[in-house]
TORVEXNU-146486 format. One record per residue: residue number from 1; z, y, x of N, C-alpha, C, O in turn. Coordinates in steps of 0.2 Angstrom, whole numbers, plus 2048, in hexadecimal, padded with zeros to 3 digits. Each point is the difference from the previous one (the first is absolute). Last residue first. Example, Ala and Ser with C-alpha at 12.3 -4.5 7.8 and 13.67 -1.06 7.14 Angstrom:
<nodes>
(2 (823 7F5 840) (801 806 804) (803 805 7FC) (801 806 803))
(1 (7FF 7DE 7FF) (800 806 7FC) (800 806 804) (803 7FF 805))
</nodes>
This chain:
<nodes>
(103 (E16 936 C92) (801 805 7FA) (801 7FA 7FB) (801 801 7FA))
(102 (7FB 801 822) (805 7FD 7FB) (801 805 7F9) (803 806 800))
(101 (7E9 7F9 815) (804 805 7FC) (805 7FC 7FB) (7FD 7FF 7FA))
(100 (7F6 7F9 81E) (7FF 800 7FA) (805 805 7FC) (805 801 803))
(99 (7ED 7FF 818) (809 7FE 7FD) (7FE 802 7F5) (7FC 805 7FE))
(98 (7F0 7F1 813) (802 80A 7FD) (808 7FB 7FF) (801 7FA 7FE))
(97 (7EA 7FF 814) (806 7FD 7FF) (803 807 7FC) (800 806 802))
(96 (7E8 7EF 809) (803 806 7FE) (807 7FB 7FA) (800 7FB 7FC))
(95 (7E9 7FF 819) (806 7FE 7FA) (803 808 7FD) (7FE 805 801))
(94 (7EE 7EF 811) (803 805 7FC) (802 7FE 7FC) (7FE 7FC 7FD))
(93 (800 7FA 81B) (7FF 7FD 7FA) (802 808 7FC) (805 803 801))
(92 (7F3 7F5 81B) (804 807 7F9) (800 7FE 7F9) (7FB 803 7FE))
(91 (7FC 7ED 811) (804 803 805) (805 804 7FD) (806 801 801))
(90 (7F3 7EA 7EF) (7FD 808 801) (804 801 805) (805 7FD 800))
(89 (7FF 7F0 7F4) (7FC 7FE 807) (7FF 809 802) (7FF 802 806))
(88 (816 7F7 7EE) (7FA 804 7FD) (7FD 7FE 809) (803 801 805))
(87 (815 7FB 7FA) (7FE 7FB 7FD) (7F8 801 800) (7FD 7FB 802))
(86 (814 811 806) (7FD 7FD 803) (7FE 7FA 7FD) (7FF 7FB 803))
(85 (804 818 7F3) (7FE 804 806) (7FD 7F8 804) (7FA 7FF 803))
(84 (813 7FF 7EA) (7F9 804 7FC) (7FB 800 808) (7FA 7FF 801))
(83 (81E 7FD 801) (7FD 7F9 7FC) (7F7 801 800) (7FC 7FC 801))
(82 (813 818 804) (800 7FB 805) (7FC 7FC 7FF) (7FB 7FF 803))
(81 (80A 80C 7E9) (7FA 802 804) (800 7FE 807) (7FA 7FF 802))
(80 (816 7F9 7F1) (7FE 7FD 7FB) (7F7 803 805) (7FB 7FC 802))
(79 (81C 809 806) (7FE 7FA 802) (7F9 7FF 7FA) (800 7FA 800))
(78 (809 81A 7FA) (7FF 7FF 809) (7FC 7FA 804) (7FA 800 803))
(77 (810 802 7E5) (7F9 804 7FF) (7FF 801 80A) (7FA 800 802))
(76 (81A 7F3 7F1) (7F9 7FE 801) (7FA 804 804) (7FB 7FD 804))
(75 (819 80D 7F0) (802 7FB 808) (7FA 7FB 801) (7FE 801 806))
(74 (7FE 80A 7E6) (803 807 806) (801 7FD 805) (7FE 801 806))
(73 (7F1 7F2 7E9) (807 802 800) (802 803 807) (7FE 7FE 806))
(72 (7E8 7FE 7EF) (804 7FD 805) (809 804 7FF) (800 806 800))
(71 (7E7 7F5 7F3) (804 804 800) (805 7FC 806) (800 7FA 800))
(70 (7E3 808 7FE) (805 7FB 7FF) (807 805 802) (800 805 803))
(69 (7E3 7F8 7FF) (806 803 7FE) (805 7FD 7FC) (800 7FD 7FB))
(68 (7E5 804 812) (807 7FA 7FE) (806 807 802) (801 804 805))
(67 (7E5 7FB 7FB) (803 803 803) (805 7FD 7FB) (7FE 7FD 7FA))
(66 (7EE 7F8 813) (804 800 7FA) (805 806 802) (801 802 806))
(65 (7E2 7FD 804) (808 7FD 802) (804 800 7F8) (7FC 801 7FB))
(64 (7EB 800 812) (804 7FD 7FC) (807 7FE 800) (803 7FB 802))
(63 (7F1 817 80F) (803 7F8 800) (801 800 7F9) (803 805 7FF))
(62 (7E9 80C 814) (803 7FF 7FA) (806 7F7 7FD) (7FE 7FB 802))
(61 (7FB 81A 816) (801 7F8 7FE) (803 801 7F8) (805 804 7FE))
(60 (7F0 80C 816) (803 800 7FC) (7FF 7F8 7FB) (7FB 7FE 7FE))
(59 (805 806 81F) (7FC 7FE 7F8) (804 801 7FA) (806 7FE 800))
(58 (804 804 816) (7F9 808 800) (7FC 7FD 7FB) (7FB 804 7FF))
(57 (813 7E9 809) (800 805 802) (7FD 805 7FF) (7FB 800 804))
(56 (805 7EA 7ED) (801 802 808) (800 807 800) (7FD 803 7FB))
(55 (809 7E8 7F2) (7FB 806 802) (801 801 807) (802 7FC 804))
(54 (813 7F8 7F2) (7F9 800 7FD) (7FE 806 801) (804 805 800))
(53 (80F 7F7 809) (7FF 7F9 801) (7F8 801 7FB) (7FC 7FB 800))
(52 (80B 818 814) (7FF 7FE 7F6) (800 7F9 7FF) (7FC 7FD 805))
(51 (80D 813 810) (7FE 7F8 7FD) (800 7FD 7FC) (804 7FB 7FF))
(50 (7F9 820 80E) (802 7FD 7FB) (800 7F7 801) (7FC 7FE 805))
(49 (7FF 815 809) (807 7FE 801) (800 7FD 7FA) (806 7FD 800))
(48 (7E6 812 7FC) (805 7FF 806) (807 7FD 800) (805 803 7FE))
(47 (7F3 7FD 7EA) (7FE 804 805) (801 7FE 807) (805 7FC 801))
(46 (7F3 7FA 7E4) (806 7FF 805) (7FD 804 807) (7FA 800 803))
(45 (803 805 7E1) (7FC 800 805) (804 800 808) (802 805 803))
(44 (7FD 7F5 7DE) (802 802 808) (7FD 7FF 807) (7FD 7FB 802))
(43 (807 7FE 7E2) (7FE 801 803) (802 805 805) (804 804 7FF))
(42 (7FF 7EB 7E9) (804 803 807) (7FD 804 804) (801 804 7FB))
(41 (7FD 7EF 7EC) (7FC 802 805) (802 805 804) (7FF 806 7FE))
(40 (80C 7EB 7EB) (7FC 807 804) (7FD 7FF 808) (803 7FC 802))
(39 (80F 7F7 7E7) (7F8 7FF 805) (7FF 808 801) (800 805 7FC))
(38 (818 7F4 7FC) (7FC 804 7FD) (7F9 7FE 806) (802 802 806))
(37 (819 7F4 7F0) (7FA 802 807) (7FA 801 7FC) (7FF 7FE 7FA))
(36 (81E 7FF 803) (7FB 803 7FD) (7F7 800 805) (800 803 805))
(35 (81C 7EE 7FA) (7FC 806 804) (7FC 800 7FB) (801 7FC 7FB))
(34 (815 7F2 808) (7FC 807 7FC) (7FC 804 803) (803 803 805))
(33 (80D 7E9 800) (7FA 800 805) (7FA 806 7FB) (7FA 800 800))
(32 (81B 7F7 7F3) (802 804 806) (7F8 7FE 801) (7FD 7FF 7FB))
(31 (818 804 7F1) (7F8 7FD 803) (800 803 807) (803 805 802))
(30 (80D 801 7EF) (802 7F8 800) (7F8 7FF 803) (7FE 7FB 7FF))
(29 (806 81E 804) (807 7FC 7FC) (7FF 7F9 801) (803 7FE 804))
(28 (7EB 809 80B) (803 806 7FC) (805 7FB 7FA) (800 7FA 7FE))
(27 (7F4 807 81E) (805 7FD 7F9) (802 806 7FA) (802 805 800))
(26 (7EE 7FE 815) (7FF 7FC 7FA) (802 7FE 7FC) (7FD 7FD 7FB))
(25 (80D 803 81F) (7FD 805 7FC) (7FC 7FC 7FA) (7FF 7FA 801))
(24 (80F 7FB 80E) (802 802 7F9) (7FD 805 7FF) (802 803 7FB))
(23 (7F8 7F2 819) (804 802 7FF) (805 805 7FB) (804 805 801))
(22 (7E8 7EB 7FF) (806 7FD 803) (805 805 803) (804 7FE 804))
(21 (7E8 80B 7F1) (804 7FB 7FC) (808 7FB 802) (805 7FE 7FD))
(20 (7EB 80E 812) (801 805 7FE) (806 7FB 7F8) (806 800 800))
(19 (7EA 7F3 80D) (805 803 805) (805 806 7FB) (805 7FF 7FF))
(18 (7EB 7F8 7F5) (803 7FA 802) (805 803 805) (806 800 7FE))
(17 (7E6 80C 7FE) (806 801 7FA) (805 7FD 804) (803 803 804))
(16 (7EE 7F9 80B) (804 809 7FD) (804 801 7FA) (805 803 7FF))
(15 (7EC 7E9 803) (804 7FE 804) (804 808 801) (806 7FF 7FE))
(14 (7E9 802 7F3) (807 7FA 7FD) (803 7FE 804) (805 7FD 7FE))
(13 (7E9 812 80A) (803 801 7F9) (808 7FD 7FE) (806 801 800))
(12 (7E6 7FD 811) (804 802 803) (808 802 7FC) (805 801 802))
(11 (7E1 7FB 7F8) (803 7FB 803) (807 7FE 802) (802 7FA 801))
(10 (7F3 81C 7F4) (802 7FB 7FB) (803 7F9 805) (805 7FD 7FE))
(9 (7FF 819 80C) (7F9 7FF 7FE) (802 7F9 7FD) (804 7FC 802))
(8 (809 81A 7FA) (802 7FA 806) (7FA 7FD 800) (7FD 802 7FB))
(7 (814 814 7FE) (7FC 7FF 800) (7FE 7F8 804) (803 7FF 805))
(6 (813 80E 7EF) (7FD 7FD 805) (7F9 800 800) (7FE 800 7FA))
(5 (81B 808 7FB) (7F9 7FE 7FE) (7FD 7FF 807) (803 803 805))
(4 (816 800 7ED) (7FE 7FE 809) (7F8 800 7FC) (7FF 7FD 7FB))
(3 (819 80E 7FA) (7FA 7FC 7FE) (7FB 801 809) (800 805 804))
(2 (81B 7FE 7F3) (7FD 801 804) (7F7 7FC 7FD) (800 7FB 7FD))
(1 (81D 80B 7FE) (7FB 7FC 7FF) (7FA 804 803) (800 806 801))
</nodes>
């Protein structure tokens, strides 16, 4: 088992889960489209060669975003961040993926 979290700017939000959901991550025994989301404030600064869909270049840029967490199963956890990648209007979307501990 695996927990997937994300960061995402609120607009952007329920259509990422929704990708991510459709491929069985979030299930947990008899329920399914499960996440956790927490409000925060993102921030960055997009460099040469960049194509931030928000801010511009050589501006350090603050986003209202959700960070959304959710558990995804061992054969999932591949396709579940493909889903994540092309699903997040971000060119770089920051995510982070821990394998879980069976106790």
């Amino acid at each position: 088992m695996y927990k997937l979290a994300f960061f995402v700017p609120f607009d952007a939000a329920e259509s990422v889960k929704e990708a991510l959901f459709a491929t069985g991550a979030g299930r947990q025994g008899n329920y399914e489209a499960c996440c956790f989301q927490t409000r925060g404030t993102g921030q960055f600064r997009p460099l040469a060669g960049a194509e931030p869909h928000i801010g511009r270049v050589d501006a350090l840029a603050s986003v209202d975003e959700l960070k959304v967490e959710l558990i995804c199963h061992d054969d999932l956890i591949h396709a579940a961040v493909a889903a994540l990648k092309l699903a997040h209007p971000y060119e770089e979307p920051a995510y982070d993926v821990w394998q879980l501990a069976e106790i």
